[in-house]
N, C-alpha and C positions, 0 to 999 in steps of 0.2 A: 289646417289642423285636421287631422282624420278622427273623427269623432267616436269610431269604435276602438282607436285603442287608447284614445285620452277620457272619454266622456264626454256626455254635454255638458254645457256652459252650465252656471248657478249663479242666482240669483236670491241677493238677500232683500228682502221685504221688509224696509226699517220705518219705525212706526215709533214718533218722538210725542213726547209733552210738552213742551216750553216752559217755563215761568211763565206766570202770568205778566201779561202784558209784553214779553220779548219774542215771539216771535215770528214778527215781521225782519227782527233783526236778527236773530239765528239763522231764518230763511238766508236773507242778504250774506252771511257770513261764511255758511256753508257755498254758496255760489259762486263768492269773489275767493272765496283761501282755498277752503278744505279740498272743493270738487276740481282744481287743477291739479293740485297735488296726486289725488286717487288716478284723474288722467293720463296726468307726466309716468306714471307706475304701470298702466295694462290695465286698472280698472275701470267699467265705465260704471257712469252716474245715473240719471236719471232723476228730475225733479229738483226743489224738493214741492209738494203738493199738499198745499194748505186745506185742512179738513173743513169740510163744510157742516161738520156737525158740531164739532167743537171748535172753541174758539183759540183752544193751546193745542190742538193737536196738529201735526205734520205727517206726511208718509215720503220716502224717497225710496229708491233703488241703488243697490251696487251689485254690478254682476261682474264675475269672475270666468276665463274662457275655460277654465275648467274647476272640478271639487279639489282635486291635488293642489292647484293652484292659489288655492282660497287663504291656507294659512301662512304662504311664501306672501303671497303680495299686501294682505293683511297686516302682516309681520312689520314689512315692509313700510307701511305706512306711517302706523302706531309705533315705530322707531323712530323714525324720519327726524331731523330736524324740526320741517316744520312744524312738526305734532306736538315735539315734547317742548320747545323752546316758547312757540305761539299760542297753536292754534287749540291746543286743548285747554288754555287758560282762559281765552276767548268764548271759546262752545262749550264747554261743560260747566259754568256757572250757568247756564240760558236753559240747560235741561234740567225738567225735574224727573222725569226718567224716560226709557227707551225699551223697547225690545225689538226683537229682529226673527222674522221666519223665516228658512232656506228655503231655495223652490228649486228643481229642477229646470231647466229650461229645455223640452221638448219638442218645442215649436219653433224652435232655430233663435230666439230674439237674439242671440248674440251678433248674427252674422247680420244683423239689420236693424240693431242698436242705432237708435233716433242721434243725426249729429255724429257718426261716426264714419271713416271715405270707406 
């Protein structure tokens, strides 16, 4: 991919709450459902990473190989089958809420995405 005429990679920075008490099991849910699905698609995952300050909070990653790309494969997902039929019935009663920061990916991590040939 030539990076000066697509962009770098983007990287969103998602930062969850859980209900209390769930999750270890959101974690678990996210790992076995959601994060093959975001795979099977072009996007990579990363985590999810349980906070050490708080006892509901999580962080993960989803990077995308470029910003153009973010709202096709986004799209994509949050379409899907298994979003609308499973997996958002499953994960979104486990959240009490979320937010998410974009980031630039400057330093290349797409081409060296943890777990990717």
């Amino acid at each position: 991919m030539d990076s000066e005429v697509s962009g770098p990679a983007v990287i969103e920075v998602r930062t969850y709450r859980a209900r209390e008490g769930q999750r270890e099991r959101l974690m678990a849910l996210m790992r076995e459902l959601a994060f093959p699905v975001h795979r099977a698609l072009g996007i990579r995952v990363l985590g999810p990473f349980p906070s050490l300050d708080d006892p509901v909070g999580l962080v993960w990653l989803r990077a995308y190989p470029t910003a153009a790309s973010r709202e096709t494969l986004s799209r994509a997902f949050y379409e899907s089958q298994e979003w609308t039929t499973e997996l958002e019935g499953q994960l979104m009663p486990l959240i009490d809420r979320y937010s998410a920061v974009l980031v630039e990916d400057r330093d290349g991590m797409w081409q060296r995405w943890p777990g990717q040939v």
